[in-house]
N, C-alpha and C positions, 0 to 999 in steps of 0.2 A: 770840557764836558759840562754840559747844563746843568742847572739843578734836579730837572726832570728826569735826567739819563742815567742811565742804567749798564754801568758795563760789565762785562766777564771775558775772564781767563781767556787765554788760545790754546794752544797743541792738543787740540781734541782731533781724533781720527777723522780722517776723511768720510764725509757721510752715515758716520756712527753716532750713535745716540748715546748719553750716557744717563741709564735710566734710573728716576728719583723713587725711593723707596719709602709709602707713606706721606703723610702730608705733610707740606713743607712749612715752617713757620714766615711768616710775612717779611722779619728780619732779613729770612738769608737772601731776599732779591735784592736786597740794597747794597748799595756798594760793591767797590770792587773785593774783589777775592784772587785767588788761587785755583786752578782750574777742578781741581781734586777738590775743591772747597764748595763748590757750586756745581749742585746735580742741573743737567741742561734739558730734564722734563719736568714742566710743572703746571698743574691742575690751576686754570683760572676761575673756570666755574664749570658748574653742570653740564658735562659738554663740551668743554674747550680746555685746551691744551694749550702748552706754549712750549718750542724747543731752540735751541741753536748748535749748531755744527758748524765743521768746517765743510767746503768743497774746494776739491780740485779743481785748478784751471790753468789753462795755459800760459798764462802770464803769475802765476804766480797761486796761493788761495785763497781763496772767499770764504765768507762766514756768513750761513743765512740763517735767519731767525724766521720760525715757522709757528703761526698758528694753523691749531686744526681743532675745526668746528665742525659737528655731529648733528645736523639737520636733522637725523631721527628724534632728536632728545626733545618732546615738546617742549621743555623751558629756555631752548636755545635760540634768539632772531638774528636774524641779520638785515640791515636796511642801509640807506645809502645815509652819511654824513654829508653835511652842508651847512654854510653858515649861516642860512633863512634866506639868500638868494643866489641865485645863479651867476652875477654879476660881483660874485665877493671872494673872497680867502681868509682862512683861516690856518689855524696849524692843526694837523690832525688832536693833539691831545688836548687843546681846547674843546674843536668839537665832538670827540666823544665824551669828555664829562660834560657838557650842556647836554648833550643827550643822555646820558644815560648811560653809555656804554661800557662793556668791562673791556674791552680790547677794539682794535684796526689797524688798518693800513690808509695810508694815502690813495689814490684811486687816478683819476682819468689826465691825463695832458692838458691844456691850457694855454689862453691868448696871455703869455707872460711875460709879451713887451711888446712895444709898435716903435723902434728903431727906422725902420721901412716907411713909415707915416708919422714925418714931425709935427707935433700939434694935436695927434690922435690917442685919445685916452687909452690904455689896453685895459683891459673888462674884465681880465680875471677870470673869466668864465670858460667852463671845459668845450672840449672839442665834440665829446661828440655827447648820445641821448643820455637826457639820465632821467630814471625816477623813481623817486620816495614813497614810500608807505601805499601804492598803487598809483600814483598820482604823476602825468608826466610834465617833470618842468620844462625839459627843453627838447631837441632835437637837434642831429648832427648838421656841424657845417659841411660845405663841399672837401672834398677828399684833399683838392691843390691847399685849401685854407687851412691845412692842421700845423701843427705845431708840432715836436716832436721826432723822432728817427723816422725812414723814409719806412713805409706799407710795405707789407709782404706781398709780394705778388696774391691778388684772388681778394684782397680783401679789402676793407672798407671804414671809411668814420662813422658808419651805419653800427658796425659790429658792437656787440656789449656782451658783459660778462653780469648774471642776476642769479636770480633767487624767485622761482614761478610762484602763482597763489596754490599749487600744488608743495610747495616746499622743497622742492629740487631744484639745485641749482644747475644752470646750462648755459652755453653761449651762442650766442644766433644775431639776430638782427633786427634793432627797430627803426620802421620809416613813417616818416611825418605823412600822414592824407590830410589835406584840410582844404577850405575854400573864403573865398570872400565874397558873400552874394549882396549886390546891389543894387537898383534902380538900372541898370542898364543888363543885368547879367552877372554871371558865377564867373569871379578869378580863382584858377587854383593860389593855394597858401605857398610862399617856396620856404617858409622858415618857422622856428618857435623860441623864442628867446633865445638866440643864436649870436655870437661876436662876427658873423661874416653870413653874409645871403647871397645866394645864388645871383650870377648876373640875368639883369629884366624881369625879378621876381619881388614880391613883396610877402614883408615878414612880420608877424605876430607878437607884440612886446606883453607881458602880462602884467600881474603883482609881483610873479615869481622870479621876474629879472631881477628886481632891484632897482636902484638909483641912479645906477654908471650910465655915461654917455651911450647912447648910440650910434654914434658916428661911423665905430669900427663897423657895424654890419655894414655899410656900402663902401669898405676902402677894399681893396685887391680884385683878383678873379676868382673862377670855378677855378684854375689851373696855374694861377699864382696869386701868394698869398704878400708875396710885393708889389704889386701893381698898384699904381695909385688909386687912390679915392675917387669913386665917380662923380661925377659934375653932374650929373642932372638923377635929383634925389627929392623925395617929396613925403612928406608925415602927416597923418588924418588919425585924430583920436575918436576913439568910440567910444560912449556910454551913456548906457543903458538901451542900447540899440540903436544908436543915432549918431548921426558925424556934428560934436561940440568944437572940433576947431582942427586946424591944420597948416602946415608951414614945410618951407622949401629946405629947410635943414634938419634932419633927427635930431631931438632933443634930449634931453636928460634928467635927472630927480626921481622920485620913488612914483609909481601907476598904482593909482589909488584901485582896491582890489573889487572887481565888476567893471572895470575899463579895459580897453584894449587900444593901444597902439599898432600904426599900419605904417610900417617901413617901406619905403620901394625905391627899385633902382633902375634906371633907362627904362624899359618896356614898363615896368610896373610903378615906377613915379607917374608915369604917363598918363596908367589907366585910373591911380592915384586922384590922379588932378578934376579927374572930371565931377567928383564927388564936391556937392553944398554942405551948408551947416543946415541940420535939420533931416537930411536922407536917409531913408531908413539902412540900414549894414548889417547883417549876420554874420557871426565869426566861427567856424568850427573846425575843429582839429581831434585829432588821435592819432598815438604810436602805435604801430601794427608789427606784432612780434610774429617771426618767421626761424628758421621752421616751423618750429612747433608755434602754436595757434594758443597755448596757453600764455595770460597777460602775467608781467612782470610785476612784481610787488615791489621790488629794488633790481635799478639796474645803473650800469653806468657806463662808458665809453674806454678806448684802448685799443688791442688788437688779439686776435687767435697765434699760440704759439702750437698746439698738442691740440691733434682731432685724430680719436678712437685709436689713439696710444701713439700715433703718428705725426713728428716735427712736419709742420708745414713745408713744403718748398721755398727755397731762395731766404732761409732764414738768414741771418748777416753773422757768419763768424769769423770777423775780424777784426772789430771796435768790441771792446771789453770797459764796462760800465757800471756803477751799481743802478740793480737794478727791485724792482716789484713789482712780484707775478702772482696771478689766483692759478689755483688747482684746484681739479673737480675728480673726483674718486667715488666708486659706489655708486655709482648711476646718478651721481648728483646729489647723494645724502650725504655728503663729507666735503668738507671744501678746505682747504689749502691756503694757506695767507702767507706769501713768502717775501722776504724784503732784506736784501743785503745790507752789510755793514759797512759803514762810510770811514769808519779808520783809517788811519796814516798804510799801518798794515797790512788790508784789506781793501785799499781804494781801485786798484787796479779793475777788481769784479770781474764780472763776466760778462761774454755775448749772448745775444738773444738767445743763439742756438745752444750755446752750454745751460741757459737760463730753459729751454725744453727740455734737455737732457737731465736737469738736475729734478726736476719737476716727474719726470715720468718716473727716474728714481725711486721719488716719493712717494711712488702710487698716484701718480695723476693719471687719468687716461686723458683728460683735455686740458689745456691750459692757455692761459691769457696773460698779455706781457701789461701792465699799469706804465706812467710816468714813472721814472727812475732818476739818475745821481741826486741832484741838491733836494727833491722832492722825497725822495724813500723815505718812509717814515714806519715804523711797527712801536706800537704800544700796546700795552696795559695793563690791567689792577694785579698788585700782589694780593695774594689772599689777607681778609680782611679790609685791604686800602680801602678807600671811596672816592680815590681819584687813577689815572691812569698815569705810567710812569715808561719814557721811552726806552726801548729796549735796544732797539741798534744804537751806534754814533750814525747821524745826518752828518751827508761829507762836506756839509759846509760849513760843521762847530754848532748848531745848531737846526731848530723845526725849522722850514720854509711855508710859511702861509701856501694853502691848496685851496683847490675851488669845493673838492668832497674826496671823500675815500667810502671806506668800506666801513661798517660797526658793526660789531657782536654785542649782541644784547643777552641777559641773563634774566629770568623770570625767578624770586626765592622762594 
């Protein structure tokens, strides 16, 4: 157990709460205890809650630790965590104290190794859109490039789970529109700070990458994410509306912020090439939230488990995993943080499909499955602290650096 970690008792009832009477002093979250000794409801701030139970499962049972956040509450935010680029990791409880946060969870899947491409940096960076404070850093790779257990049937690297400038959280879909207009004509954009680009497309590197290599966006396919690296690859920087230089390999270091990097691969190294130093280039992009037409203040990448009280089709119940899921309840004014325990005794977890089930449980009527085993992470603040403190065991003894998660913020 870490220093950060936080554990508690077992033989609590199967999906029973055992409810905390009054306000709890900051002490009793520390250390272990006795199950009778540690009430498993507890007031993190205005708004947020924090529980743990057991669940039943077929291999054995689980133990999920649930935040639940109250989106009515004005003094309640939620926004995405990140380490200031997309090209990084962190541990979730690093960055919700640099942010500010009183609680999260870990959040989207991630390019977190290139085994498949010796000599190609892996980038750390999530699979699919995510963004901050309204602001989009990146956009999904193709669907064969993800990382992680295989897609439910219907669904997508497009899909995200957020938080609207309405205050409702929901799950839908955001897609990149963008173009690159030049002295000969308008390319469409195929990418936005992305570890892998569509083949014959070219892709948009910002400030908000980061410093990591670019290499990874031109190694695999649309429909495999082992395919080798493409051979004919070409890189044009822009700034301040003008192409200052350019080179037959993607490069690497931090993009000084009003510059833009042009990735491209076969079709689009091509149309790449035709560009001088000196040419004028416009760059524009936007994520385009679907269904609903209202924009994303936070969002991040994953997949739909629970749509309008209903487990998706072809959910996988037969790999049993720890796992972290959101839930939406209340038309999307209540949201759900759930993240199993990585214990000796608990590692077994559960399948996607017990991980819907547990979830509609809860009162979810939609739900959305995160990165799970080494990654599962839920923290945060005992009353009083002013830092965050993990609350499950991670099944690998420890945090695993993530690209973002989730954060609850508290207004005093």
């Amino acid at each position: 157990m870490t220093r950060r970690q936080v554990r508690f008792g077992a033989g609590r009832s199967a999906l029973t709460l055992l409810t905390a009477l009054g306000t709890l002093a900051g002490a009793a979250l520390v250390g272990a205890a006795p199950a009778d000794a540690v009430p498993s409801r507890v007031r993190i701030a205005s708004g947020v809650t924090y529980a743990h139970y057991d669940v039943p499962a077929a291999r054995g049972t689980a133990h999920a630790h649930v935040l639940t956040v109250d989106l009515r509450d004005p003094r309640v935010g939620v926004d995405l965590l990140y380490p200031g680029a997309v090209a990084a990791r962190a541990t979730v409880s690093r960055m919700a104290d640099t942010a500010g946060a009183v609680a999260g969870v870990n959040g989207d899947f991630f390019n977190i190794t290139e085994t498949q491409h010796p000599g190609v940096e892996a980038t750390g960076a999530s699979v699919g859109p995510a963004v901050a404070k309204g602001h989009a850093l990146k956009a999904a790779v193709p669907n064969g490039q993800r990382f992680g257990p295989a897609l439910p049937p219907g669904t997508s690297t497009r899909d995200v789970v957020g938080v609207g400038a309405d205050r409702r959280a929901r799950i839908g879909e955001l897609t990149l529109f963008g173009s690159v207009r030049t002295p000969e004509g308008r390319l469409p954009l195929g990418g936005l700070n992305q570890y892998a680009l569509p083949v014959g497309s070219v892709g948009a590197f910002t400030v908000d990458w980061g410093g990591a290599s670019r290499v990874r966006a031109t190694c695999g396919t649309d429909t495999d994410r082992a395919a080798p690296c493409s051979t004919d690859t070409y890189e044009v920087t822009v700034r301040g509306g003008r192409v200052v230089s350019a080179s037959d390999r993607p490069g690497s270091g931090p993009i000084a912020r009003g510059t833009t990097v042009l990735v491209g691969r076969e079709e689009g190294a091509q149309r790449l090439r035709r560009l001088s130093a000196g040419e004028e280039v416009t760059v524009r992009h936007r994520l385009t939230a679907s269904p609903s037409r209202i924009p994303y203040r936070f969002a991040l990448g994953g997949y739909p488990l629970l749509r309008d009280g209903r487990p998706l089709p072809g959910l996988d119940d037969t790999t049993s995993a720890v796992r972290t899921a959101v839930g939406l309840a209340d038309g999307g004014r209540r949201l759900l943080l759930f993240a199993l325990d990585g214990a000796a005794e608990y590692r077994s977890g559960l399948t996607i499909a017990e991980v819907a089930q547990a979830m509609r449980e809860s009162g979810a009527v939609d739900a959305f499955s995160l990165d799970g085993g080494g990654s599962t992470t839920l923290v945060a603040r005992a009353p009083g602290a002013t830092a965050v403190s993990v609350r499950n065991n991670p099944s690998g003894g420890a945090e695993r650096p993530v690209p973002n998660g989730i954060g609850v913020f508290s207004k005093r």
